[in-house]
PAMAR-353630 format. One record per residue (C-alpha): residue number from 1; y, z, x. Coordinates in nm, 2 decimals. Layout:
FIBA_NUM_Y_Z_X
...
END
This chain:
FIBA_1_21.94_-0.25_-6.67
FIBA_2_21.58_-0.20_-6.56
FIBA_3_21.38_-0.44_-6.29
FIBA_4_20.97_-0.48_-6.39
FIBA_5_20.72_-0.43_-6.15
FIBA_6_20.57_-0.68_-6.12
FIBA_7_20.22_-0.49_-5.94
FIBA_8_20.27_-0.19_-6.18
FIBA_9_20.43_-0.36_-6.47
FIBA_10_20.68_0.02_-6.48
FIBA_11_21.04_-0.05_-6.57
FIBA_12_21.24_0.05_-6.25
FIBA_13_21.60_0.14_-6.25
FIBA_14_21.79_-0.08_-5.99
FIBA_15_22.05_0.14_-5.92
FIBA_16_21.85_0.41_-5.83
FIBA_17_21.62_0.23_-5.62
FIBA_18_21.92_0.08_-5.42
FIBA_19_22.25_0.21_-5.50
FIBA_20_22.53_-0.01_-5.57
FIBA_21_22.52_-0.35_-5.44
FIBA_22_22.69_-0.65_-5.45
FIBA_23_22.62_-0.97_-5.51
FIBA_24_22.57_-1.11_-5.17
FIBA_25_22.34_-0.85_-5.10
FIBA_26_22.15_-0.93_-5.44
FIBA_27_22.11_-1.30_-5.36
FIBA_28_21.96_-1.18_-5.04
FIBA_29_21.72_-0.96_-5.22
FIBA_30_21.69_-1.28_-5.46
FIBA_31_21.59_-1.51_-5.20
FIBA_32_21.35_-1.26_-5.02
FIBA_33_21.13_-1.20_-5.34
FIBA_34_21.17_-1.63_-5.35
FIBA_35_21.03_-1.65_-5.07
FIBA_36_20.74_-1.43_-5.15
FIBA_37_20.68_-1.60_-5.44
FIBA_38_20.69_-1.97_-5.28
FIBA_39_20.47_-1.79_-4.99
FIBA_40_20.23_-1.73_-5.26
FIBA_41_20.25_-2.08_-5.37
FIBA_42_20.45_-2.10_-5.67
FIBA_43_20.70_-2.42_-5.66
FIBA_44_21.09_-2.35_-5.72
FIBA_45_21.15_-2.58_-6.03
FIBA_46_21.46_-2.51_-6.18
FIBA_47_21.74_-2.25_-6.18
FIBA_48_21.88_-2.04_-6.43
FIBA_49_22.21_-1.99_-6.46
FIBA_50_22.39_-1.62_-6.61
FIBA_51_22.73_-1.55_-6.75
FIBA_52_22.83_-1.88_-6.79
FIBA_53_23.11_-1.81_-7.07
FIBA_54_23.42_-1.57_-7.01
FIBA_55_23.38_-1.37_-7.31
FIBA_56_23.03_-1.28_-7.22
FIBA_57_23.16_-1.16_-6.87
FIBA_58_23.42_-0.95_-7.03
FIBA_59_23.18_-0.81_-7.29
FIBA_60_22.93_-0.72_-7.00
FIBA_61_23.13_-0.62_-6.76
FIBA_62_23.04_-0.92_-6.49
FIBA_63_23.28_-1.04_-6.24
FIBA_64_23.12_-1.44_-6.19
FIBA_65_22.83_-1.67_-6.33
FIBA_66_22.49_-1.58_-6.18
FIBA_67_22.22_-1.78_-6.07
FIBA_68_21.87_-1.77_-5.95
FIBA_69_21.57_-1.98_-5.90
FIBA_70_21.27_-2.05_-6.20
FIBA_71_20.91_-2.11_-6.04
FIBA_72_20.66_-2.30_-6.22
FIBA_73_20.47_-1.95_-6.30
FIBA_74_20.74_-1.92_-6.53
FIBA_75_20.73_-2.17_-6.72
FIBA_76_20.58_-2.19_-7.06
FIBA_77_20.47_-2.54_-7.26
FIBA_78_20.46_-2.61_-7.58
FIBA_79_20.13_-2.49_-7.72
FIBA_80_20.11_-2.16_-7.45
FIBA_81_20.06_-1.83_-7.53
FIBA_82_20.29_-1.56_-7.37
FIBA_83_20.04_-1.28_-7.21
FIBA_84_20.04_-0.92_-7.33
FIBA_85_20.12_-0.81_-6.99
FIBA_86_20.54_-0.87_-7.06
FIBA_87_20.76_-0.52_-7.13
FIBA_88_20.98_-0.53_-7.40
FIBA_89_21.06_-0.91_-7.39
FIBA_90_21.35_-1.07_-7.54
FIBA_91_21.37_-1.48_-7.65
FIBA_92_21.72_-1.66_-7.61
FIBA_93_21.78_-2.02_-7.70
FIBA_94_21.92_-2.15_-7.39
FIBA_95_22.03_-2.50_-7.26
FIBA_96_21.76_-2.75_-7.00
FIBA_97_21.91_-2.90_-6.78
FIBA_98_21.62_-3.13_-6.56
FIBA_99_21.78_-3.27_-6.26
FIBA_100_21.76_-3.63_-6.17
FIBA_101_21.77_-3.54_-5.80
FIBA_102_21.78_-3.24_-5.58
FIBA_103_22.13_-3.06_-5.47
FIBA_104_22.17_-2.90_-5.13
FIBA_105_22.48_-2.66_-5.03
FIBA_106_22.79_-2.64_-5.17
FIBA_107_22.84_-2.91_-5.47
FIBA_108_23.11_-2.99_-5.67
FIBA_109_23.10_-2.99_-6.06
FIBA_110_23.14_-3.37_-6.05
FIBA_111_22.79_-3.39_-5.81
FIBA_112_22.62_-3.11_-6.03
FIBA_113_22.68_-3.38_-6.33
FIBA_114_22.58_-3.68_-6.15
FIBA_115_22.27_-3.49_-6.05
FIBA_116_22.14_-3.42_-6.44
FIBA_117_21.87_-3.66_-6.55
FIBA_118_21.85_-3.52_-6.88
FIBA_119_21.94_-3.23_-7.14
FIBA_120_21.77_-3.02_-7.39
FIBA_121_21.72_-2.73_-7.57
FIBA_122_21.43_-2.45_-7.47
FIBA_123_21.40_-2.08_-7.49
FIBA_124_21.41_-1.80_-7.25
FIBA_125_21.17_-1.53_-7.31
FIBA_126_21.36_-1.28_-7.10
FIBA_127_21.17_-0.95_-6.96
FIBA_128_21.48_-0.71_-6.86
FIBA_129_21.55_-0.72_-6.50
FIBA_130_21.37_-1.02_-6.44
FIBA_131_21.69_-1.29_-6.49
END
């Protein structure tokens, strides 16, 4: 798997850059690029979740789900135009979930539930690296 660039716009490989890592080290890698992002005034609005099913685990080789944060820079309407600047991008159908409410710490499934306003269909245009 290849990160982008997101100055240069080159694929870089991961691994190389950093050597193996796990995944409390990649959240903390996740939430310092966040924070640069938020610094530079994008807004978190919604969070994408990875590896949701077991048989997509096995077939990729992943231990747990995944998650990470979607700014509004990310997001495209209905009607936009994706920009030529995106390496080999891929398009998923994926499922919305807009929240109600906002969820701090450690939630059950139960709170995660009560917390969804509303449901929906949308698709990912996914640049490697970048989920």
């Amino acid at each position: 798997m290849c990160i982008r660039d997101s100055r240069s716009g080159r694929l870089l490989d991961p691994q190389a850059l950093l050597g193996d890592i796990y995944m409390d080290e990649a959240y903390r890698v996740q939430r310092a690029l966040t924070d640069l992002r938020v610094a530079a005034g994008e807004r978190i609005v919604g969070w994408k979740l990875g590896y949701t099913s077991n048989a997509m685990r096995e077939q990729m080789g992943i231990a747990q789900p995944n998650f990470g944060p979607l700014t509004d820079a990310m997001v495209l309407h209905s009607g936009d135009s994706v920009g030529q600047h995106l390496l080999q991008p891929r398009v998923e159908p994926e499922i919305c979930l807009r929240f109600a409410r906002p969820l701090e710490g450690e939630v059950t499934v139960a709170e995660v539930l009560a917390a969804v306003g509303e449901a929906g269909a949308c698709l990912e245009f996914e640049i490697p690296g970048d989920s």
